[in-house]
N, C-alpha and C positions, 0 to 999 in steps of 0.2 A: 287649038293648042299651038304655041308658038315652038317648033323646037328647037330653030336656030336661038333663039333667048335661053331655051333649057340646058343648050351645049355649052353656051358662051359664058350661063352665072357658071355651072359646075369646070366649067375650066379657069372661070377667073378666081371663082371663091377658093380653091383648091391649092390653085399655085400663086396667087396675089392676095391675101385675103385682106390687107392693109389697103388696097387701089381697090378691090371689089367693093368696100363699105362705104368707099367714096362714092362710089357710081350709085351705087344703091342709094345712100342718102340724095343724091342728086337727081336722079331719077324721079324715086319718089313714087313708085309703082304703087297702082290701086291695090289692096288685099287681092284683089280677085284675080289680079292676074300673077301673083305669086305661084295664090293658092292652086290655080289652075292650071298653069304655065312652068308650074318650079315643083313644087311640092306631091302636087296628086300623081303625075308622072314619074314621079322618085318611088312614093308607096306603090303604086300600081308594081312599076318593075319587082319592085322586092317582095310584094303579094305572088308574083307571078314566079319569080324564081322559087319562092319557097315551094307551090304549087307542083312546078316542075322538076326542083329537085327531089318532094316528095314521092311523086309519081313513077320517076324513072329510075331514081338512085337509090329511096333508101327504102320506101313501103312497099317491098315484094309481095307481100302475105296477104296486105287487105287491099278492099278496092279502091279504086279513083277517086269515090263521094270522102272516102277520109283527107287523099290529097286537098280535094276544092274544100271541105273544112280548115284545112290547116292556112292555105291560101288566105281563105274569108277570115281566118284566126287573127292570122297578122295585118291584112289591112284593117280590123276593126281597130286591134293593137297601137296603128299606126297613129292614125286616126284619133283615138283616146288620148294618147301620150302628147302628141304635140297642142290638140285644142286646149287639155286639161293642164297643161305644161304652160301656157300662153296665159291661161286668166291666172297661175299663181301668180308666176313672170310679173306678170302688170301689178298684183298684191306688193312682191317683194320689193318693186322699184317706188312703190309709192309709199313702202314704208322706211325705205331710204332717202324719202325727198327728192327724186328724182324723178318723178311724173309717174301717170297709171295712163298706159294705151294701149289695149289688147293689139292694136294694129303693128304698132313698132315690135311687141314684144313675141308677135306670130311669126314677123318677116326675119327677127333675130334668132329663133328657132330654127324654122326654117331651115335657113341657111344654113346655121351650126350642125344640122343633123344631118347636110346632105352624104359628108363624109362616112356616117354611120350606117346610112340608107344604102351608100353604095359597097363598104364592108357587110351590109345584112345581105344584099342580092348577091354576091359572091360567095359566101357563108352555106347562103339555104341553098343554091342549087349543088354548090360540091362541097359535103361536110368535112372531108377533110380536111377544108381549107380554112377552120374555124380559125385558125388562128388568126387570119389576116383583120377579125373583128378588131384586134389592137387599134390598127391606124384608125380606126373609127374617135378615139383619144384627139386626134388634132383637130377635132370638133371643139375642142377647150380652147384651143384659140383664135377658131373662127369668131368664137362667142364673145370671147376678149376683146378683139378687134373689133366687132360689132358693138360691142360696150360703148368701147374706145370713142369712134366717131357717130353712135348714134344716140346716148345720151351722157357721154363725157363726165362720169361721176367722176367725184374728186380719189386723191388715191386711196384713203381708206377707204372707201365705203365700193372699191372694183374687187378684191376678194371676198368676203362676204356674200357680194351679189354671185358669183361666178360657183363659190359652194355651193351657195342654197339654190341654183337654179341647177347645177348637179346631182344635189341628193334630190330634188324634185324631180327632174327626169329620169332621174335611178329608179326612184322609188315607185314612181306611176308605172316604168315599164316592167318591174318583176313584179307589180299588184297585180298588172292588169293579165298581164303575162300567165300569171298561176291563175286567175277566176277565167281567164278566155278557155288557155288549156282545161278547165275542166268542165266548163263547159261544154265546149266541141266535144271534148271524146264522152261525156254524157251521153250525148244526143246521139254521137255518133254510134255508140254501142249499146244502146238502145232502141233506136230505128233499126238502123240501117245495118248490124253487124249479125 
């Protein structure tokens, strides 16, 4: 895992996200080393906080196997939302005429979500601090700016894309969100309680 590249996209995408789409188109990164390099280290963290803020801060009562479900919750979560988020993606751009490439439209994810990924790791280990999920929103125009330079639709057809791939990521994460949660605590209080 490279993590000087993992510091360098989340500082550039965060505070230049207009020079960061440049590099990235110019780049031209394999998937693999997104997914490896950018992506799986963002979920991990956020699996890991949630983990740990379950453990230490808020499940006094039950034991630990419930933290590492809630852990395993959200990286399945994670996981789910973006692959499943990535083949509509490629659906919506090709039924706007604007190409179908699971690759481009993983790396534009991606990226849009790292903002969220880092409001979710801050979120799960200290809940109070739920609110900061907000800034998680300037993930809208990471995505934008992603549009922008990576497949350049014309002006009508950048809102419509930028909704629908919003209510798609909305929607996947409170689906997957409610069948995960009941799952885990299924099992959880079943087995293990």
């Amino acid at each position: 895992m490279d993590y000087k590249f993992l510091l360098k996209s989340i500082r550039y995408i965060i505070l230049n996200p207009v020079k960061a789409w440049k590099i990235i188109n110019e780049e031209n990164r394999p998937l693999k080393d997104v997914r490896n390099s950018f992506f799986f280290p963002l979920i991990i963290l956020a699996s890991l906080c949630a983990f740990l803020g379950s453990i230490l801060l808020i499940n006094a009562t039950l034991s630990p196997v419930y933290s590492a479900f809630v852990g395993l919750k959200y990286l399945l979560l994670y996981l789910f939302v973006i692959y499943a988020s990535a083949i509509v993606l490629g659906e919506i751009t090709y039924a706007l005429d604007l190409g179908k490439d699971f690759k481009l439209s993983f790396k534009m994810l991606a990226y849009s979500l790292a903002p969220f990924l880092i409001c979710q790791s801050v979120s799960h280990l200290f809940e109070s601090l739920i609110f900061v999920n907000i800034l998680s929103l300037f993930g809208l125009y990471i995505f934008w700016a992603g549009a922008e330079e990576m497949l350049n639709p014309p002006e009508h057809k950048k809102m419509p894309m930028l909704v629908a791939t919003l209510v798609v990521v909305t929607g996947f994460y409170l689906a997957g969100n409610f069948v995960l949660t009941l799952l885990t605590d299924r099992i959880y209080f079943r087995v293990f309680a």
